[in-house]
ROLO-176536 format. One line per 2 residues: number of its first residue (from 1); their letters; for each residue x, y, z of N, C-alpha, C, O. Coordinates in steps of 0.001 Angstrom, whole numbers, m for minus. Atoms other than C-alpha are relative to their C-alpha. Layout:
residues N
NUM> a> X,Y,Z,X,Y,Z,X,Y,Z,X,Y,Z | ...
***
This chain:
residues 163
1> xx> 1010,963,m396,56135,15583,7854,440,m644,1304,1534,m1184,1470 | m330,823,m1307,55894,14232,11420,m262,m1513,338,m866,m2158,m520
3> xx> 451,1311,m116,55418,11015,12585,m713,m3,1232,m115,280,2270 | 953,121,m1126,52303,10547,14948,555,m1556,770,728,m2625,184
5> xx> m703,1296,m616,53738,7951,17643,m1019,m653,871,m950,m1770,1383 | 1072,m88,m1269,50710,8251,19865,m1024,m1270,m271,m1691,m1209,m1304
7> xx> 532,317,436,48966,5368,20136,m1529,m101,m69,m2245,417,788 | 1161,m8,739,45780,4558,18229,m388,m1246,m273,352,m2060,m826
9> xx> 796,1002,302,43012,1986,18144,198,m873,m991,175,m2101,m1063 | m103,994,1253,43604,1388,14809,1344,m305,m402,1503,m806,m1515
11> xx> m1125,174,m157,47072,1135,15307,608,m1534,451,1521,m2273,82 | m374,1224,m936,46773,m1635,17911,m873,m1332,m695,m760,m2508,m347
13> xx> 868,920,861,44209,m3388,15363,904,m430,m939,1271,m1598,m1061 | m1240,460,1326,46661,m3495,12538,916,m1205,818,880,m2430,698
15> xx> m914,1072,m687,49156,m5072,14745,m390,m1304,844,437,m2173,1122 | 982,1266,m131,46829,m7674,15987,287,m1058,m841,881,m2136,m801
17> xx> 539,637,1523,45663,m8380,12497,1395,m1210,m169,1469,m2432,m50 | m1310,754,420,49635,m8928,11477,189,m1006,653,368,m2153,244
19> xx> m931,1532,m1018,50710,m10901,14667,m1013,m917,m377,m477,m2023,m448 | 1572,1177,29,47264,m13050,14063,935,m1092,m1425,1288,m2255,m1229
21> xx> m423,26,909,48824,m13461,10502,1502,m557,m83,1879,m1309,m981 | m1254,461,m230,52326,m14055,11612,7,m1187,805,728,m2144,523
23> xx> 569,1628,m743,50970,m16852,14181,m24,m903,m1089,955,m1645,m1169 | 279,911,685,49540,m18810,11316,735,m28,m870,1114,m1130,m1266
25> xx> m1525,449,857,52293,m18051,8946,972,m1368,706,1223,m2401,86 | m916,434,m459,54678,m19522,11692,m388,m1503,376,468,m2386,325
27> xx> 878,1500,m380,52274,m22753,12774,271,m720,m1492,707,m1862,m1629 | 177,1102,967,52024,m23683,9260,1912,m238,m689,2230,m1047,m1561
29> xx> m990,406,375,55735,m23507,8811,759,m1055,1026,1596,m1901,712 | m526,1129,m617,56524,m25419,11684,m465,m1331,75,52,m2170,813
31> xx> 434,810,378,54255,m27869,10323,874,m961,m898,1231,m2139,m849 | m910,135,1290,56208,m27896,7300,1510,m944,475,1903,m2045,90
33> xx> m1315,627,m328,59545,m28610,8965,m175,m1388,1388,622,m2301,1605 | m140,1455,117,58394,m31199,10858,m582,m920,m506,m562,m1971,133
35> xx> 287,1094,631,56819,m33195,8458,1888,m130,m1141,2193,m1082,m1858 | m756,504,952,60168,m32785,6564,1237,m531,1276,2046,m1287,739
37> xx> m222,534,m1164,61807,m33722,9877,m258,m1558,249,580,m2391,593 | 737,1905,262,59752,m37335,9666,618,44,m1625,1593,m706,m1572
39> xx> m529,658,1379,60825,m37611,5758,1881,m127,394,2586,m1074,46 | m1508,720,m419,64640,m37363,7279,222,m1264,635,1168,m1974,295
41> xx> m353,636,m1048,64432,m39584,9833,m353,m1539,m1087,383,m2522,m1009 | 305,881,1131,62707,m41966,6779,1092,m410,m654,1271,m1612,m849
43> xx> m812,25,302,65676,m41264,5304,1135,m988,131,1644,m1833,m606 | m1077,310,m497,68146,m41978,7563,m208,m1485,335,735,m2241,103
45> xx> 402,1174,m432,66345,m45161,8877,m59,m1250,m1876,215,m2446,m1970 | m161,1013,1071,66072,m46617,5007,1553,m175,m256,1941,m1271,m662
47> xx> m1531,13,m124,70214,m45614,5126,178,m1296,636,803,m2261,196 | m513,838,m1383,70409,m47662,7999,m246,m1585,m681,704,m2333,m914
49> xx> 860,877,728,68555,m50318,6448,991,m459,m1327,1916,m1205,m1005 | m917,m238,1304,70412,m50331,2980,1746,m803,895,2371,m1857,767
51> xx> m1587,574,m1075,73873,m50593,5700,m108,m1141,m170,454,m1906,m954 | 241,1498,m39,72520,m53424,6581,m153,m1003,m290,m150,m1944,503
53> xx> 372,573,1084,71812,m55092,3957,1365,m313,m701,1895,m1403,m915 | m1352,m282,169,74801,m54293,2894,969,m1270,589,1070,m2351,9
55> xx> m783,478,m1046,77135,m55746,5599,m812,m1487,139,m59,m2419,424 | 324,1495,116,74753,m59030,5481,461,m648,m517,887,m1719,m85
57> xx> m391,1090,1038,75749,m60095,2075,1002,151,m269,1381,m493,m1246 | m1786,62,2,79670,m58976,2574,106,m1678,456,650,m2658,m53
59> xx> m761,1027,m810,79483,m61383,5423,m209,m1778,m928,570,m2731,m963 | 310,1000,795,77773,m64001,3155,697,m500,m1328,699,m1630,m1815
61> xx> m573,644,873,79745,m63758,423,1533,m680,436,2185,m1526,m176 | m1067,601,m680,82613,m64439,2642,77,m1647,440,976,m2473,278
63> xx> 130,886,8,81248,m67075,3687,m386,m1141,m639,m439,m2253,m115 | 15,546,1570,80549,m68462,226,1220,m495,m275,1562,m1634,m592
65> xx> m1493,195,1009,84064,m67867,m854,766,m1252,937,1359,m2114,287 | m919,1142,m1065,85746,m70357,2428,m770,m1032,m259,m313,m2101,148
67> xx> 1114,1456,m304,82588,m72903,1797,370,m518,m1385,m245,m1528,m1728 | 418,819,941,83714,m73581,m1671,m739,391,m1137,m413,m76,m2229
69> xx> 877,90,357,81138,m72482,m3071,47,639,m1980,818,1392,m2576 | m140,m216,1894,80412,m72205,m7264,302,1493,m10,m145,2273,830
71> xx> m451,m1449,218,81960,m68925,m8510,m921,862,m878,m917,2077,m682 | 1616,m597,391,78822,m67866,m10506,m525,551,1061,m845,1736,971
73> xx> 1042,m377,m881,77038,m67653,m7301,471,1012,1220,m205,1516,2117 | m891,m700,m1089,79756,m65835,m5278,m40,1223,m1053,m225,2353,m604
75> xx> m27,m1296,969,79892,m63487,m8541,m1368,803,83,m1346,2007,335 | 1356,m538,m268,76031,m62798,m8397,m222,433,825,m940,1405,592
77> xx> m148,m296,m1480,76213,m62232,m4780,697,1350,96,315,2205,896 | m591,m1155,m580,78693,m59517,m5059,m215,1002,m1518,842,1586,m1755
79> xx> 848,m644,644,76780,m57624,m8030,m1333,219,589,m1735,1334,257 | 804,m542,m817,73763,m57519,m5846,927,956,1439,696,2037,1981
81> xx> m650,m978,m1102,76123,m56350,m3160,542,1352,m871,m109,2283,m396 | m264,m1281,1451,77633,m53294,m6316,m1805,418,m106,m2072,1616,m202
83> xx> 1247,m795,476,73582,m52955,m6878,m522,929,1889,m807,2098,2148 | 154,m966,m1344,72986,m52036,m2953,815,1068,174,368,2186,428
85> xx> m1434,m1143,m208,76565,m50100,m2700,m776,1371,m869,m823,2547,m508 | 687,m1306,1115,74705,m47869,m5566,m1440,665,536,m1697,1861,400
87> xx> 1056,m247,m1033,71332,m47904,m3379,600,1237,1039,368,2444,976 | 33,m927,m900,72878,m46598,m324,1141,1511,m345,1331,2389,496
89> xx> m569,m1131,660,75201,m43962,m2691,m1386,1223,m252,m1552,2340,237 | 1206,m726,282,72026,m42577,m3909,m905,673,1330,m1393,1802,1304
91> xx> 1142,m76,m819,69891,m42639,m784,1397,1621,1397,1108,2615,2064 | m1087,m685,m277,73368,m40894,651,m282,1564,m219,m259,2602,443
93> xx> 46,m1901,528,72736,m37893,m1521,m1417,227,610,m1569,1355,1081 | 1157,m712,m90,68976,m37890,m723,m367,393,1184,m1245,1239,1348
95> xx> m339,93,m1034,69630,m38208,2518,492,1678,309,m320,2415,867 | m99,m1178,m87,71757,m34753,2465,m1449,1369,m802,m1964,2428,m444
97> xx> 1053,m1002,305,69174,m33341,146,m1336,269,924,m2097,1191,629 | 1236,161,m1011,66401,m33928,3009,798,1404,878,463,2572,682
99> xx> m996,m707,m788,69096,m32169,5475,m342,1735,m378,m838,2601,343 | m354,m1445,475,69537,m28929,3382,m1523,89,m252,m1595,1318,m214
101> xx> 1320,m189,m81,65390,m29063,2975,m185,298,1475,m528,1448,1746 | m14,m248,m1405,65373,m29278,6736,249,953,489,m486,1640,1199
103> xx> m383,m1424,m150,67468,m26649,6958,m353,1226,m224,m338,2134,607 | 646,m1442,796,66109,m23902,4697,m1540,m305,705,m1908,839,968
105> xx> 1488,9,m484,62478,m24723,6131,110,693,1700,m704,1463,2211 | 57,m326,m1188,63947,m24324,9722,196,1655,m246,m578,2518,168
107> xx> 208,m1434,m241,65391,m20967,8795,m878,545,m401,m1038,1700,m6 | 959,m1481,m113,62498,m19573,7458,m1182,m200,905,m2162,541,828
109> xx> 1109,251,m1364,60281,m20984,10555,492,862,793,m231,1734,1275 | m396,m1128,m689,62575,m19079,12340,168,1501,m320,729,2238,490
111> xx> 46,m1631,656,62237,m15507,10236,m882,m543,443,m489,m697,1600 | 1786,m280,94,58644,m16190,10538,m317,m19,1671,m1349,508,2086
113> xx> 313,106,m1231,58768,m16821,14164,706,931,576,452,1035,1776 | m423,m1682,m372,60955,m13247,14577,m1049,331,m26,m1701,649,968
115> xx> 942,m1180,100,58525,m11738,13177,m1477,m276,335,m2288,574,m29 | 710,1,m960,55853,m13210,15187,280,766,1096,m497,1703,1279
117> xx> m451,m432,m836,57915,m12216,18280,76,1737,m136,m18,2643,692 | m280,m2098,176,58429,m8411,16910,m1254,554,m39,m1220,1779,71
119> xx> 1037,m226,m88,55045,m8104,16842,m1049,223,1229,m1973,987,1509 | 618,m38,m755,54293,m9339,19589,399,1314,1128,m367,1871,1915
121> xx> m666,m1084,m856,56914,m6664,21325,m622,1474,m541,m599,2531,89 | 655,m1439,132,55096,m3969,19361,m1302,481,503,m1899,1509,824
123> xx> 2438,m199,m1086,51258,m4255,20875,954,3,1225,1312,1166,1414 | m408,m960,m973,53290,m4320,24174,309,986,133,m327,1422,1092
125> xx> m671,m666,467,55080,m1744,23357,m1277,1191,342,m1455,1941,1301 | 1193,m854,m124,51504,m42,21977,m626,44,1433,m745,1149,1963
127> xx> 333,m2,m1430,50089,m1246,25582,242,1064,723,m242,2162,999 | m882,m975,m878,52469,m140,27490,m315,2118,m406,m785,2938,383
129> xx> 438,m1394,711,51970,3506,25598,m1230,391,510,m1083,1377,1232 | 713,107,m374,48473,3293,26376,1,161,1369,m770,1001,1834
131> xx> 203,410,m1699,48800,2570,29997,198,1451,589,m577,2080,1308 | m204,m991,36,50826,5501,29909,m859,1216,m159,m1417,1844,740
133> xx> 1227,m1012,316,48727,7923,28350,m1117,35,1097,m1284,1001,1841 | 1346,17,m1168,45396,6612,30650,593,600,1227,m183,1309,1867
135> xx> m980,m356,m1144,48434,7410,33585,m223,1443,197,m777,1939,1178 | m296,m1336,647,48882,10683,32337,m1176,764,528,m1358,1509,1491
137> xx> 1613,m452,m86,45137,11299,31665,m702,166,1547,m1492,1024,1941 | 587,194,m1482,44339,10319,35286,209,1080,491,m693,1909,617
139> xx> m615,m409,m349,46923,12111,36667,m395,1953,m426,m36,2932,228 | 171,m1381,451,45755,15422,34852,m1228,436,273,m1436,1538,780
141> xx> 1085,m445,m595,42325,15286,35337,43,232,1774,m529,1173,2325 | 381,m383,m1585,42945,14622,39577,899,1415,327,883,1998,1412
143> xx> m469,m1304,m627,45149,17777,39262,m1014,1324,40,m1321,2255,785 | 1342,m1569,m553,42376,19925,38096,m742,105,545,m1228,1229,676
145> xx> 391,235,m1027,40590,18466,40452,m368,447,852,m1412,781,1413 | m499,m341,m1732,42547,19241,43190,157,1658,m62,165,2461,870
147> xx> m34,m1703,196,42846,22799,41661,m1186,424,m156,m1084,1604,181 | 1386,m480,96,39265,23535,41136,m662,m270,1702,m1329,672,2129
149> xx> 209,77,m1347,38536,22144,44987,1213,1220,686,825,2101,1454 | m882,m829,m1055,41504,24116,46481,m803,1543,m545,m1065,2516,162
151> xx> 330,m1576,489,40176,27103,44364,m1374,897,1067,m1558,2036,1497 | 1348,m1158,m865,36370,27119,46364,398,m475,1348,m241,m1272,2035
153> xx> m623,m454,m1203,38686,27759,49270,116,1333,145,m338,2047,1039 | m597,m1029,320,39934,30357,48306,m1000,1467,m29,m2097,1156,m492
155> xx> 975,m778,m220,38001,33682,48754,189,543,m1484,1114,558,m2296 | 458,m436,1793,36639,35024,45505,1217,986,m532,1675,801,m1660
157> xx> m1024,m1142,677,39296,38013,44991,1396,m847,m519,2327,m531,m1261 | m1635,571,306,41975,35294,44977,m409,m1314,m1056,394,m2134,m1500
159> xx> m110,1507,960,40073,32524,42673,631,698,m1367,774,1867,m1726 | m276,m117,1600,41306,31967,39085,m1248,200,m1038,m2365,m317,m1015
161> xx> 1313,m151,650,39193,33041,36682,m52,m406,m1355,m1003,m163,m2098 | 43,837,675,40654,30858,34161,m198,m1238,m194,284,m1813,m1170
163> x> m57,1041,m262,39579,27817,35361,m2069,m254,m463,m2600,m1358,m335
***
């Protein structure tokens, strides 16, 4: 069995079709990764946030503990500070879990956006083939052309009489 390489209409249709198909595959995945792109940055910015929060009521309970202040309320203070510490532990992990979502979405935006690109190198490819061929075609018809004109030159005993 051979393989016909030559190309064909419906050849260059198929591969259309796909790349058409591989476009909107690849659009709606780069959709994908950056909306999960904005849920990181959500992420990272409630992290940030949480920090902060954080590092407020260190400094406060510090400044509780030099002011004096009732040991109930310096104790409560640093159990909301243990309930944030557990906040930004958590938000920590979800934080990486966004990351490794990010990640796996980018690589398969990027398979999907190969195989946009390979597609697109194969209709050139087909083109190019094409161009060729019409090249070819040209090129063959102006020879017989030029051989059928040179021929009614030629005095009858010497034309071709396969032409």
């Amino acid at each position: 069995m051979t393989y016909n390489n030559s190309p064909s209409p419906q050849r260059l249709e198929t591969l259309q079709a796909l790349h058409a198909q591989a476009v909107e595959a690849s659009q709606n995945a780069g959709q994908l990764v950056g909306k999960q792109q904005e849920s990181l940055r959500a992420a990272q910015a409630k992290l940030v946030q949480l920090q902060s929060y954080a590092a407020q009521y260190r400094e406060q309970i510090q400044a509780l503990g030099t002011a004096g202040t009732a040991w109930s309320q310096v104790r409560d203070l640093r159990g909301f500070v243990d309930r944030i510490e557990s906040a930004i532990a958590a938000q920590q992990q979800e934080l990486h879990r966004q990351q490794r979502a990010l990640a796996e979405l980018t690589a398969q935006w990027t398979g999907i956006r190969q195989r946009e690109k390979a597609f697109e190198v194969l209709i050139g490819q087909h083109e190019a083939q094409q161009r060729v061929g019409q090249k070819r075609s040209a090129l063959k018809n102006l020879q017989e052309w030029a051989v059928r004109r040179a021929s009614q030159f030629l005095p009858s005993s010497q034309q071709r009489s396969d032409l």
